[in-house]
Backbone atoms as SQL, in Angstrom:
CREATE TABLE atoms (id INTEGER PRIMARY KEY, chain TEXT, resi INTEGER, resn TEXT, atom TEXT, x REAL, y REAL, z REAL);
INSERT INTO atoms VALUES
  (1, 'A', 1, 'UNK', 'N', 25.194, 8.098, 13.785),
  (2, 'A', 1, 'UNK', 'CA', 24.567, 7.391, 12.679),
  (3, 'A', 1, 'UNK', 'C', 23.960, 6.089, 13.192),
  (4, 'A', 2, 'UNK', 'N', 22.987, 5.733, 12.807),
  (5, 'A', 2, 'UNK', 'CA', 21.975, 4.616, 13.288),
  (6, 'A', 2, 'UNK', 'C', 22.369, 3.336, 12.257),
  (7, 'A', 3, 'UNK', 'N', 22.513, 2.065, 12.700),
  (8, 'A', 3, 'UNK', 'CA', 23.188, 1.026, 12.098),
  (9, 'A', 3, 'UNK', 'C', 21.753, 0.209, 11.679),
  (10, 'A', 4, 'UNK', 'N', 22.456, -0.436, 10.121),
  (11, 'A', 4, 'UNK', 'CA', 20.896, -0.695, 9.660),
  (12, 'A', 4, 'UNK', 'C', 20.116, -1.618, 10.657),
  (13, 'A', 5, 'UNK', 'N', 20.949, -2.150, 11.581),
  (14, 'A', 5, 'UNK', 'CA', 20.241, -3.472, 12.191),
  (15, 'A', 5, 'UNK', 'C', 19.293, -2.644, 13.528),
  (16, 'A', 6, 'UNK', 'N', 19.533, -1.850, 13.960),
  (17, 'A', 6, 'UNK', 'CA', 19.169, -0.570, 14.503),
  (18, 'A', 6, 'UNK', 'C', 17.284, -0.220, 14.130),
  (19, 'A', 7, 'UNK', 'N', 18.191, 0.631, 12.793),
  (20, 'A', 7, 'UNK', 'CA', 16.935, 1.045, 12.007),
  (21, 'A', 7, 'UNK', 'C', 15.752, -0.100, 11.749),
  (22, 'A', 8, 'UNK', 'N', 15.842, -0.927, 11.701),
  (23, 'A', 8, 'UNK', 'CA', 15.180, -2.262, 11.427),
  (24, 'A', 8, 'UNK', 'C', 14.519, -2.568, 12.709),
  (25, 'A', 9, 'UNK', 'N', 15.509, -2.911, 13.568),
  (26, 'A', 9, 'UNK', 'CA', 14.477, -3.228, 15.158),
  (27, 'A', 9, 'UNK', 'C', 13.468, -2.017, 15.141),
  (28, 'A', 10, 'UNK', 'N', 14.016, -0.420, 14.883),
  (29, 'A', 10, 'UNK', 'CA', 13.168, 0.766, 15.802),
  (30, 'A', 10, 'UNK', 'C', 11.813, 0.371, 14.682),
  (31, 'A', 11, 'UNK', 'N', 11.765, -0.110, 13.365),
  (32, 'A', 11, 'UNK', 'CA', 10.673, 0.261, 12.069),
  (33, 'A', 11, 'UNK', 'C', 10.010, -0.778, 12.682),
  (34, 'A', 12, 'UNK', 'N', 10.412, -2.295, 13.156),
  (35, 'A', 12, 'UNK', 'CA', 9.754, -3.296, 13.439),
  (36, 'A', 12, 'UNK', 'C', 9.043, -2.822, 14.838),
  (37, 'A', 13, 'UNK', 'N', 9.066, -2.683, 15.788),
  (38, 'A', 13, 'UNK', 'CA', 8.497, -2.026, 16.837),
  (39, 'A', 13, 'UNK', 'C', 7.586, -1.129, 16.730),
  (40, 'A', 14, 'UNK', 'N', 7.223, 0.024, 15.646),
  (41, 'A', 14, 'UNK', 'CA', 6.666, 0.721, 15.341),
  (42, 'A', 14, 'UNK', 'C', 4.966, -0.926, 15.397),
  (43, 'A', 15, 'UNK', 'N', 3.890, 0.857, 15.714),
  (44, 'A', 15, 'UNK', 'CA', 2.171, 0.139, 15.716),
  (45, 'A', 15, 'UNK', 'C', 1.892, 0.667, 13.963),
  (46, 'A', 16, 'UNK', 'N', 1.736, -0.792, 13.830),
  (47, 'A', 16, 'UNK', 'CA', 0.714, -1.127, 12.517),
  (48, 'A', 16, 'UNK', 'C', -0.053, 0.302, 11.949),
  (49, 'A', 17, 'UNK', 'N', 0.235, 0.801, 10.869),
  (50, 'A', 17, 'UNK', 'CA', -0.913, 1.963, 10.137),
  (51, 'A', 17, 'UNK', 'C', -1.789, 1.206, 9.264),
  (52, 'A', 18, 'UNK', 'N', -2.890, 2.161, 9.099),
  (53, 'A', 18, 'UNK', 'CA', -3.849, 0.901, 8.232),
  (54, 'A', 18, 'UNK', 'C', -3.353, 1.433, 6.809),
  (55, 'A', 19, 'UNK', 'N', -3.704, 0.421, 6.160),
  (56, 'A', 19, 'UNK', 'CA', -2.954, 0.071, 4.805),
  (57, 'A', 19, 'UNK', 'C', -2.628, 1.296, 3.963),
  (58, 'A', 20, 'UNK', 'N', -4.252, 1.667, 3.702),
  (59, 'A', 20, 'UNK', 'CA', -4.804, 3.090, 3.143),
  (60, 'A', 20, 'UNK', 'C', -3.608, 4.414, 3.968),
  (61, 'A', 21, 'UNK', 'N', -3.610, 4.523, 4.767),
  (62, 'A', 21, 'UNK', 'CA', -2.631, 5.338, 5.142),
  (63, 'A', 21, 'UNK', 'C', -1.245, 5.004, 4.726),
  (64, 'A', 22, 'UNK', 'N', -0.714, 3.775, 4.306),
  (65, 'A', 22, 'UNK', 'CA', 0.406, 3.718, 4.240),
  (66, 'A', 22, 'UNK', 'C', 0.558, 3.560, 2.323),
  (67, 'A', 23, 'UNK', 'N', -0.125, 3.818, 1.601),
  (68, 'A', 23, 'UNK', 'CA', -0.461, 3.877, 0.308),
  (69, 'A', 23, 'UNK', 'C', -0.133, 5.594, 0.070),
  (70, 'A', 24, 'UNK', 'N', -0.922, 5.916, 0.764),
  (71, 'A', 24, 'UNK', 'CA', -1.066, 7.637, 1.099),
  (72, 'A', 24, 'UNK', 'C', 0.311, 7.901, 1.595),
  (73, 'A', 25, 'UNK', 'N', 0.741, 7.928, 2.629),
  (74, 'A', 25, 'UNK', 'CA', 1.520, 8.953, 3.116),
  (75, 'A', 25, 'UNK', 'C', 3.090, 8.337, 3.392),
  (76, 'A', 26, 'UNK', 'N', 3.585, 6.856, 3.468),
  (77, 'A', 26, 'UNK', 'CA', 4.530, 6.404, 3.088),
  (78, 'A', 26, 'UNK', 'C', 5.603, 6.682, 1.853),
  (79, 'A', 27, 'UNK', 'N', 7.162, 7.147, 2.787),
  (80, 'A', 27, 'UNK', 'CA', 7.755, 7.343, 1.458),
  (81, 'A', 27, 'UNK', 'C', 8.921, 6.193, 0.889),
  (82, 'A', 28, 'UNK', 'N', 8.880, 6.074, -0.102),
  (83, 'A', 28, 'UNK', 'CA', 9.799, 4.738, -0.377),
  (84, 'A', 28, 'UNK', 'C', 11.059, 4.186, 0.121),
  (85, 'A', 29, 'UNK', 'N', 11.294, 3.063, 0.283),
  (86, 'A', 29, 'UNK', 'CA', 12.823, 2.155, 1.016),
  (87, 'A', 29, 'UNK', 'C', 12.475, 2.198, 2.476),
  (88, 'A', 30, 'UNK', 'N', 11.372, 2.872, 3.200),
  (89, 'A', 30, 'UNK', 'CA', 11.035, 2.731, 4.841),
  (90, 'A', 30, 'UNK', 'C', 10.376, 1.404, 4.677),
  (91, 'A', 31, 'UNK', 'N', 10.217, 0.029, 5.467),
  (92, 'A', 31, 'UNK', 'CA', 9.786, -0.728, 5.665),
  (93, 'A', 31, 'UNK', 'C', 8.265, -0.548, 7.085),
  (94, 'A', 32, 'UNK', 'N', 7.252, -0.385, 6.718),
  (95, 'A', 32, 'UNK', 'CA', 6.153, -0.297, 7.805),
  (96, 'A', 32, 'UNK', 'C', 5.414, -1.572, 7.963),
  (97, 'A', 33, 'UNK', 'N', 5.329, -1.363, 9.448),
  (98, 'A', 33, 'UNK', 'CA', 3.911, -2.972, 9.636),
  (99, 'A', 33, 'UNK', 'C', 2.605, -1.867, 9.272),
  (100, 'A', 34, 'UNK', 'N', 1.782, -2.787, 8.815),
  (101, 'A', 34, 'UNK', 'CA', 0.542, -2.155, 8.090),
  (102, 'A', 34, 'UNK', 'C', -0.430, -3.713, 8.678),
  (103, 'A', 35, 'UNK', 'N', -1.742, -2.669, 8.416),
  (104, 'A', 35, 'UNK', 'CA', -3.284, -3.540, 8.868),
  (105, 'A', 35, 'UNK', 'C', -3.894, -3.441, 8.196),
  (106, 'A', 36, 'UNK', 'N', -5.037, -4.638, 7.849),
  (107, 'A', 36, 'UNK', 'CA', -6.173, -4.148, 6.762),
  (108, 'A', 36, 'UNK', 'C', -5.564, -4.613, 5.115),
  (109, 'A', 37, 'UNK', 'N', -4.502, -5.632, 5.230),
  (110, 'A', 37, 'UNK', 'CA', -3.856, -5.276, 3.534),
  (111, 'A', 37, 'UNK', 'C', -4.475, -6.768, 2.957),
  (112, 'A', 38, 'UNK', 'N', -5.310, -7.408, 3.774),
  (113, 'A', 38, 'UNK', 'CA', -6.310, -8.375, 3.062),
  (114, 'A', 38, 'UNK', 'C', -7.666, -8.120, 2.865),
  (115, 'A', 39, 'UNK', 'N', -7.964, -8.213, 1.657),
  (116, 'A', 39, 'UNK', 'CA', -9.686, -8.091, 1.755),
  (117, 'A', 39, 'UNK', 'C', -10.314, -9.717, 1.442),
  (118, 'A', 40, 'UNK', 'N', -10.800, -9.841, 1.496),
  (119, 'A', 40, 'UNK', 'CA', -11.519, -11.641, 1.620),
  (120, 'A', 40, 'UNK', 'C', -12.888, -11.311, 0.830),
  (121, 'A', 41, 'UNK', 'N', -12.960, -12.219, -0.067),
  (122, 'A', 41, 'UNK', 'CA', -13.928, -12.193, -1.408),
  (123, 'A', 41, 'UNK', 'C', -14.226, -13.683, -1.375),
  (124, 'A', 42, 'UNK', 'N', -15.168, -14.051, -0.604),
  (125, 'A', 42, 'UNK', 'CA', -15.359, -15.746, -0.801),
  (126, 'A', 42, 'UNK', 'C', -14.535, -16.662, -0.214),
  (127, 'A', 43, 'UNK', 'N', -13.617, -17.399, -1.127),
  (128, 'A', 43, 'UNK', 'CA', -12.240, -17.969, -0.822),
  (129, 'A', 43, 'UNK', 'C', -11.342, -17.796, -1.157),
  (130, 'A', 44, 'UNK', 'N', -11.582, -16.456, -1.471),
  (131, 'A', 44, 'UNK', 'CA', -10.222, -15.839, -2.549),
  (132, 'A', 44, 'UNK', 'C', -9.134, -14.858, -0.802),
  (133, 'A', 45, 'UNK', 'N', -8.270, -14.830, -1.153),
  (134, 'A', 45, 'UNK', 'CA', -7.870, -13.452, -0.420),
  (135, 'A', 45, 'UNK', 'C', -7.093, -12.926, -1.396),
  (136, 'A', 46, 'UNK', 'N', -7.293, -11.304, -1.476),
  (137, 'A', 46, 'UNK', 'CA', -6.768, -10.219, -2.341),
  (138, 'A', 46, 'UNK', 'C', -6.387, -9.072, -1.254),
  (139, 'A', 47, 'UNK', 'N', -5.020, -8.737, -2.161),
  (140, 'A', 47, 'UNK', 'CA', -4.548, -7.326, -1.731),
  (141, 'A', 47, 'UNK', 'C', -5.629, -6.442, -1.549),
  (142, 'A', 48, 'UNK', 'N', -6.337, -5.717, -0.879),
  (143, 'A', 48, 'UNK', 'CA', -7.243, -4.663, -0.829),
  (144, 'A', 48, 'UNK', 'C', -6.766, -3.220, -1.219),
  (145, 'A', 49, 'UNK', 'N', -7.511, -2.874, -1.780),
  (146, 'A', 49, 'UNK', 'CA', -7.564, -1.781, -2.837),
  (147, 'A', 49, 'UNK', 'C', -8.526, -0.346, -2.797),
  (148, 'A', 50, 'UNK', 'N', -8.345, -0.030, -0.831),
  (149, 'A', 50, 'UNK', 'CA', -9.111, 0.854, -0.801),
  (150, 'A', 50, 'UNK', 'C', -8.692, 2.541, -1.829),
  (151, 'A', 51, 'UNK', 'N', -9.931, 3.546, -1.560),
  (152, 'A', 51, 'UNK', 'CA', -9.479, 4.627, -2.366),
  (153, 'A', 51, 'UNK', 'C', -8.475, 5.201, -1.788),
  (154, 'A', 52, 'UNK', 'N', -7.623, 5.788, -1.901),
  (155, 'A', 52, 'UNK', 'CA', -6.954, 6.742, -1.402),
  (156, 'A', 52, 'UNK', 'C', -6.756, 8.452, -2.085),
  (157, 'A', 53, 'UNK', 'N', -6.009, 8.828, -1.554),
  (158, 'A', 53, 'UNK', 'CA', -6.339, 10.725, -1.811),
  (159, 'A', 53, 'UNK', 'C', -4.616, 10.916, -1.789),
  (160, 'A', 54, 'UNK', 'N', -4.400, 11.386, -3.301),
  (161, 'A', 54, 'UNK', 'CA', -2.938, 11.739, -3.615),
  (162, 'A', 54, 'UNK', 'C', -3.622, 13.128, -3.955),
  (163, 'A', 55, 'UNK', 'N', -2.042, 13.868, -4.742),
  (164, 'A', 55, 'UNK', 'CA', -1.563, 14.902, -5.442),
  (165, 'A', 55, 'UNK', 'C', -1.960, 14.222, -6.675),
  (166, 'A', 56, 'UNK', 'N', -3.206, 15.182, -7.804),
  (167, 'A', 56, 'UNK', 'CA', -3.239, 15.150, -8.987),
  (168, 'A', 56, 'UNK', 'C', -2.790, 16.251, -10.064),
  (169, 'A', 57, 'UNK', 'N', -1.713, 16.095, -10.184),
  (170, 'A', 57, 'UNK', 'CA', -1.094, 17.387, -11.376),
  (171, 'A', 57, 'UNK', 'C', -1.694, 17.178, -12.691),
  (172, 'A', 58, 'UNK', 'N', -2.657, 16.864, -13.252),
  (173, 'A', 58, 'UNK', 'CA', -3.486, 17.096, -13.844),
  (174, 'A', 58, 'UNK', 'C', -3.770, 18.717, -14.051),
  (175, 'A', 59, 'UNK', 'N', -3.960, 19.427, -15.502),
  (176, 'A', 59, 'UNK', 'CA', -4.477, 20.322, -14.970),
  (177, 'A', 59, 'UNK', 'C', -5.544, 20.767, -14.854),
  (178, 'A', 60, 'UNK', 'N', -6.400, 20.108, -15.082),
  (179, 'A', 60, 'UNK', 'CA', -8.304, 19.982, -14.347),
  (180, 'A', 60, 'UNK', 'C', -7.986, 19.871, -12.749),
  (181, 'A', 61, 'UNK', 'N', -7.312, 19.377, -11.951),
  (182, 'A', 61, 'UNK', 'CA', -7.109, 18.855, -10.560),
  (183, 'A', 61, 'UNK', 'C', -6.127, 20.490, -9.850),
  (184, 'A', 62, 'UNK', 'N', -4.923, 19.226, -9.893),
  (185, 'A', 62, 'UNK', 'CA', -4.010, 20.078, -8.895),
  (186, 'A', 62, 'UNK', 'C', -3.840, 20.772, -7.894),
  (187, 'A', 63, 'UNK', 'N', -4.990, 19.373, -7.465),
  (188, 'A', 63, 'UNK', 'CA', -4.359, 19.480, -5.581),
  (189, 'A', 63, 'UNK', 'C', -4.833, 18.108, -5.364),
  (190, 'A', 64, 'UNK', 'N', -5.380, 17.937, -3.879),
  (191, 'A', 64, 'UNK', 'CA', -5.368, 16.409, -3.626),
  (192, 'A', 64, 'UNK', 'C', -6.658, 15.906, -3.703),
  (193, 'A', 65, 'UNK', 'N', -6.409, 15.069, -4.594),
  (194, 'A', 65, 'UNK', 'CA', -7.635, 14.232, -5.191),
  (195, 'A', 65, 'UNK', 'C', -8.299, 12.699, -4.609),
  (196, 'A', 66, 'UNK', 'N', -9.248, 12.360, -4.989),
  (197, 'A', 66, 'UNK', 'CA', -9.564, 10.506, -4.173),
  (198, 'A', 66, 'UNK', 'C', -9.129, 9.965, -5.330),
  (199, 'A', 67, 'UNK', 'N', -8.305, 9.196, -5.360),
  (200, 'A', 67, 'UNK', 'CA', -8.309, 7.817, -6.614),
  (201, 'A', 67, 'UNK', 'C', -8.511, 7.048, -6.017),
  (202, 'A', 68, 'UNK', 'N', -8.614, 6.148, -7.318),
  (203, 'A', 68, 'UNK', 'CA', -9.471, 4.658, -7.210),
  (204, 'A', 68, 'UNK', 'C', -8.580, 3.840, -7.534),
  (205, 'A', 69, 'UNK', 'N', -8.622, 2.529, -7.253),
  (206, 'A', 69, 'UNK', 'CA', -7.990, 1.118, -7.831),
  (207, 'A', 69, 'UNK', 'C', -8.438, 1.077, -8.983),
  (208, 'A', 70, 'UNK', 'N', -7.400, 0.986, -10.554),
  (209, 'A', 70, 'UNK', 'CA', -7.720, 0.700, -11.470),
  (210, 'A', 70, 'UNK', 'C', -7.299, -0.930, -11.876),
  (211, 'A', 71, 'UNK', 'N', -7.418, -1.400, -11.370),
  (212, 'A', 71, 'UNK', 'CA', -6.994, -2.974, -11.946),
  (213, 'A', 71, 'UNK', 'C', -7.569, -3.988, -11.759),
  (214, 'A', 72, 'UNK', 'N', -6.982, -5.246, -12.069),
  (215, 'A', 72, 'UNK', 'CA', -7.524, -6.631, -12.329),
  (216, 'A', 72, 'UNK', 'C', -7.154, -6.965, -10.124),
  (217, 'A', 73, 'UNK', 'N', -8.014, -7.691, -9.400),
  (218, 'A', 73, 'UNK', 'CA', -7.490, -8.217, -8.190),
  (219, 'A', 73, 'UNK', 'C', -6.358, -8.908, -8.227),
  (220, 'A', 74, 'UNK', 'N', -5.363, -8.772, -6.930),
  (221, 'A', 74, 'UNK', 'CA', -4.250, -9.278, -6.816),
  (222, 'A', 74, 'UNK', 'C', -4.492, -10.323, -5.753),
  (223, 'A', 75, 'UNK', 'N', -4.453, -11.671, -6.259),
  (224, 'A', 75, 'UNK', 'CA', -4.347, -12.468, -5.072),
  (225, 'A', 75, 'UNK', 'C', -3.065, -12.620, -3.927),
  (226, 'A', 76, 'UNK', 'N', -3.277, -13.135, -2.656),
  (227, 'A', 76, 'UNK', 'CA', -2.006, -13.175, -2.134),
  (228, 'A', 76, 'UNK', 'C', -2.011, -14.925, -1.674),
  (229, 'A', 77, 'UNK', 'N', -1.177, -14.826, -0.928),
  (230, 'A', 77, 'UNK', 'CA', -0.814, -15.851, 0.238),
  (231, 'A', 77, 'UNK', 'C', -0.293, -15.637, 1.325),
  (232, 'A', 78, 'UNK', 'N', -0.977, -16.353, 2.350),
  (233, 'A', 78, 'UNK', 'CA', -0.462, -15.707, 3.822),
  (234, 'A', 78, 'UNK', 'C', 0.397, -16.790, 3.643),
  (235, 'A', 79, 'UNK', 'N', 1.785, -15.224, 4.290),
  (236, 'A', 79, 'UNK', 'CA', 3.201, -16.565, 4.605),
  (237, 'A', 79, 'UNK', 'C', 4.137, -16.428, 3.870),
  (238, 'A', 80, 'UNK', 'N', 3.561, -15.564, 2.625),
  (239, 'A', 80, 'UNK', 'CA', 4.172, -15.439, 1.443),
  (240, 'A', 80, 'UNK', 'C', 4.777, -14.187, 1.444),
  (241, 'A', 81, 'UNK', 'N', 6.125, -13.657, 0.533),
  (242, 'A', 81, 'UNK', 'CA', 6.382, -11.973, 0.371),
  (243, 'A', 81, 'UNK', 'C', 6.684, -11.953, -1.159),
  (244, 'A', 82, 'UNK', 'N', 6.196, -11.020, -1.542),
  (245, 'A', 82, 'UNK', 'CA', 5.951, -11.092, -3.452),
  (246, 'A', 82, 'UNK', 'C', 5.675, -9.190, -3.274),
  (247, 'A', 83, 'UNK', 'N', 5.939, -9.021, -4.555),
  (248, 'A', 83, 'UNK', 'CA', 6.439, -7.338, -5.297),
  (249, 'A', 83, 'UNK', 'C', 4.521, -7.790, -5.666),
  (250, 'A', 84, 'UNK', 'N', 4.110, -5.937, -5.271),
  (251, 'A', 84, 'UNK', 'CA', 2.970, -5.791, -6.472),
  (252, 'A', 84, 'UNK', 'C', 2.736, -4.506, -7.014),
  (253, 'A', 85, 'UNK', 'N', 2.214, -4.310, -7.904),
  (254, 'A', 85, 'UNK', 'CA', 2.039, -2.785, -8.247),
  (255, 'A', 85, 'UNK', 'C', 0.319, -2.935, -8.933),
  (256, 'A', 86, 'UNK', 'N', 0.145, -1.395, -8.021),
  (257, 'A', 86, 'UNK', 'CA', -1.456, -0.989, -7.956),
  (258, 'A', 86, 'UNK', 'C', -1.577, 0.110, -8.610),
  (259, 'A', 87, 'UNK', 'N', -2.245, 0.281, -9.748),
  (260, 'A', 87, 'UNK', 'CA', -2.640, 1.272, -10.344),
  (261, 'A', 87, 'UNK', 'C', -3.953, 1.839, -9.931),
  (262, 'A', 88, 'UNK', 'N', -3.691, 3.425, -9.788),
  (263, 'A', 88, 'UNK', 'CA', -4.952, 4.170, -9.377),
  (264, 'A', 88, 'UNK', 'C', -5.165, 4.845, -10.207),
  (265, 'A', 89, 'UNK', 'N', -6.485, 5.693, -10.116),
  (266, 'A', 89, 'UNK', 'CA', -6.671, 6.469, -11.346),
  (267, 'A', 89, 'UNK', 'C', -7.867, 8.091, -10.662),
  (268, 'A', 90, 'UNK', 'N', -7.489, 8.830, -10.965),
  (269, 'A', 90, 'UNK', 'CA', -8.026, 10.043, -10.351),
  (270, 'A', 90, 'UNK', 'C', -9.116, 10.046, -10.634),
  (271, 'A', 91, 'UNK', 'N', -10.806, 10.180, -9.585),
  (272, 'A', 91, 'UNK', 'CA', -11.408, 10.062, -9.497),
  (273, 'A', 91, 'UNK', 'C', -12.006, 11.282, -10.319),
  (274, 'A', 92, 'UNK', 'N', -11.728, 12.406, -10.050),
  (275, 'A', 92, 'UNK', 'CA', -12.300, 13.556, -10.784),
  (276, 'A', 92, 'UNK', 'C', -11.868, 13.902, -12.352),
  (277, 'A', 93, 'UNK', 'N', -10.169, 14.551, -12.953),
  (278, 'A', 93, 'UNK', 'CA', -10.005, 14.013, -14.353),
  (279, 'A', 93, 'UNK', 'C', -10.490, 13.097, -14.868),
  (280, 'A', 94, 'UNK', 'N', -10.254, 11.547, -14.016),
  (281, 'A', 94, 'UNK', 'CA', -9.765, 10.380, -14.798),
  (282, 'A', 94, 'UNK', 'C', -9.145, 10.113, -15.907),
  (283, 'A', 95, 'UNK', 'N', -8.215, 11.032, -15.869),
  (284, 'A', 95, 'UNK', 'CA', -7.041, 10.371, -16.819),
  (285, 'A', 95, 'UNK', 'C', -5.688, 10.316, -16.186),
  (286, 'A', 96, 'UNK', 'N', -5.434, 11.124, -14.847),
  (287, 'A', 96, 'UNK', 'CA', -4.039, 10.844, -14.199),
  (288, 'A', 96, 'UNK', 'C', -4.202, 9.473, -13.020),
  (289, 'A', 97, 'UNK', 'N', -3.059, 9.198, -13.487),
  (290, 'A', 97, 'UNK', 'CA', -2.886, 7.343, -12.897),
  (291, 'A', 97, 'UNK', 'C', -1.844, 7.964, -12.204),
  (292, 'A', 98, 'UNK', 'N', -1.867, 6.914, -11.558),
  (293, 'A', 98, 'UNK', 'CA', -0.408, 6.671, -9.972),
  (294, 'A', 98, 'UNK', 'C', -0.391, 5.246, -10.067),
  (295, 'A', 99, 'UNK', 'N', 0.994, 4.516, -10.383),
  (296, 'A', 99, 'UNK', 'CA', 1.083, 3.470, -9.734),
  (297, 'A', 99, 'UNK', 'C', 2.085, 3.018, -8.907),
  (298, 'A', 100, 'UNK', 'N', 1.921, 2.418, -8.137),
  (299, 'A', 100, 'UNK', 'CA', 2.846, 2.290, -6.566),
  (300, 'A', 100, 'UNK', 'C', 3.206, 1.094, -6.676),
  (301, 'A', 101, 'UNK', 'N', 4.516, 0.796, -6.252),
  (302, 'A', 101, 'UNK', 'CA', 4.986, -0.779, -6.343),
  (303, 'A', 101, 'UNK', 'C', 5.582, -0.847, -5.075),
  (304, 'A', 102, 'UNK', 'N', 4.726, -2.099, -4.257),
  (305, 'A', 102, 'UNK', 'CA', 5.128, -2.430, -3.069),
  (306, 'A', 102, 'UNK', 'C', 5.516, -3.683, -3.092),
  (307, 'A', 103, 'UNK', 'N', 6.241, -4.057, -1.799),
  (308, 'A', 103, 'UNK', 'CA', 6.945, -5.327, -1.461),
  (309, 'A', 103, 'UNK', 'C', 5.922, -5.582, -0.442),
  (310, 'A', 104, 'UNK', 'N', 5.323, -6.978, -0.695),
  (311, 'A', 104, 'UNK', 'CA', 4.662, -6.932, 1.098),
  (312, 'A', 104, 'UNK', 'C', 5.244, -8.383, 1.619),
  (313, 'A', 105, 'UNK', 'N', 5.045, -8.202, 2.918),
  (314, 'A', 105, 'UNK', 'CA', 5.059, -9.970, 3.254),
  (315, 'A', 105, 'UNK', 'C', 3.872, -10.038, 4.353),
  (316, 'A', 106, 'UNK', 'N', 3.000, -11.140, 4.066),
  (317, 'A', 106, 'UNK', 'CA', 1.918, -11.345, 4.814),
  (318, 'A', 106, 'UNK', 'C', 1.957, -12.009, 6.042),
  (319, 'A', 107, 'UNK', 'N', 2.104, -11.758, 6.903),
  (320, 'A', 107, 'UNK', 'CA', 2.559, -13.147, 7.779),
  (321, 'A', 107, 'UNK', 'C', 1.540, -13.631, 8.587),
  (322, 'A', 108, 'UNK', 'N', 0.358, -13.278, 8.282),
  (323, 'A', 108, 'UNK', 'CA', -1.359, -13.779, 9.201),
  (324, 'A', 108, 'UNK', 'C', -2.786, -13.141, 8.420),
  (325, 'A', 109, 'UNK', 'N', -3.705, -13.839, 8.437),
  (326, 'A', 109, 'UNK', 'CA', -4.190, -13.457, 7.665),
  (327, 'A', 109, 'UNK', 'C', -4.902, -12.428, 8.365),
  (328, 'A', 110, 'UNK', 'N', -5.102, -12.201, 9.928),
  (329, 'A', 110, 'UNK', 'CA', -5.548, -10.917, 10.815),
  (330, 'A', 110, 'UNK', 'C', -4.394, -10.420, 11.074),
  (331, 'A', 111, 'UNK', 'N', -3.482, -10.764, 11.079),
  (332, 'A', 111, 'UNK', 'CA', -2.204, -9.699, 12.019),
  (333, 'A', 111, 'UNK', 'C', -2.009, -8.224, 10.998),
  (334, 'A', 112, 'UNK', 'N', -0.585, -7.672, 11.446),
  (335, 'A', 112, 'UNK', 'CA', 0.032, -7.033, 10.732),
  (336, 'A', 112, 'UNK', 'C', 0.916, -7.492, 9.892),
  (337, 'A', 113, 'UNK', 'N', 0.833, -6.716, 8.977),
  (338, 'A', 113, 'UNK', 'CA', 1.668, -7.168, 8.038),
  (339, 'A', 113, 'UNK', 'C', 3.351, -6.118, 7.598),
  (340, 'A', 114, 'UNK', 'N', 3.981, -6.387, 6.707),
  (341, 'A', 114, 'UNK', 'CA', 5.460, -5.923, 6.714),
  (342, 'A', 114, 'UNK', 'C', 5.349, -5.058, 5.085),
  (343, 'A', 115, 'UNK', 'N', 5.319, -4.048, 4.884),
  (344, 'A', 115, 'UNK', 'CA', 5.462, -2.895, 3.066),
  (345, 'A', 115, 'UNK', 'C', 6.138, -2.258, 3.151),
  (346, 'A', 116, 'UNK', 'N', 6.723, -2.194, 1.975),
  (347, 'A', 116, 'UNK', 'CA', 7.678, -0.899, 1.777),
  (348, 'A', 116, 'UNK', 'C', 7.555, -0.720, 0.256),
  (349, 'A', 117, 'UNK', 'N', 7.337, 0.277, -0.354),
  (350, 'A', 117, 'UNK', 'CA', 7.278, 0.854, -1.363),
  (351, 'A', 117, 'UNK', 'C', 8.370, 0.982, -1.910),
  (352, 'A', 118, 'UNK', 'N', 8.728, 1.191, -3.461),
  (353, 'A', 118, 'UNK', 'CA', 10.105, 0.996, -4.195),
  (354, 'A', 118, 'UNK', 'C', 9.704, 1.765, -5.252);
């Protein structure tokens, strides 16, 4: 059995996935370094909100679909670790939503960064 302090060094060592992949294919309570989880709008910085491609059980769909970011921008702060949740919305129905609630902590505004989904 692997001791959490263990599990933690091997997840921290792991190379950065870009964000979009870790929206996609991440499963919840794993902690990943992730890239790409700022988008820069002026002087704003926001969580970025690319599309991604889930499972839509919809039954117009039902199989894997592109959704979109349905929401208002999430600002961040580098330096900072704060809960957010992103609502998507299926590009083809548009009526099945997904929303994902992540933990992030930013720690640069180019580096990698630290998510785990809940």
């Amino acid at each position: 059995m692997i001791s959490p302090e263990k599990k933690r060094e091997e997840e921290q060592e792991a190379e950065p996935i870009s964000w979009a992949s870790f929206l996609e294919e991440s499963s919840a309570g794993t902690v990943h370094p992730v890239r790409d989880v700022i988008e820069i709008d002026g002087p704003f910085f926001n969580i970025a909100t690319p599309d991604i491609h889930m499972y839509c059980d919809h039954e117009a769909c039902r199989v894997q679909r592109r959704f979109r970011y349905n929401g208002l921008k999430l600002a961040v702060s580098i330096g900072k670790t704060a809960d957010y949740e992103l609502r998507y919305l299926c590009s083809n129905c548009e009526s099945s939503q997904n929303t994902l609630r992540v933990h992030l902590h930013i720690s640069s505004l180019f580096g990698s960064s630290e998510a785990m989904k809940y």
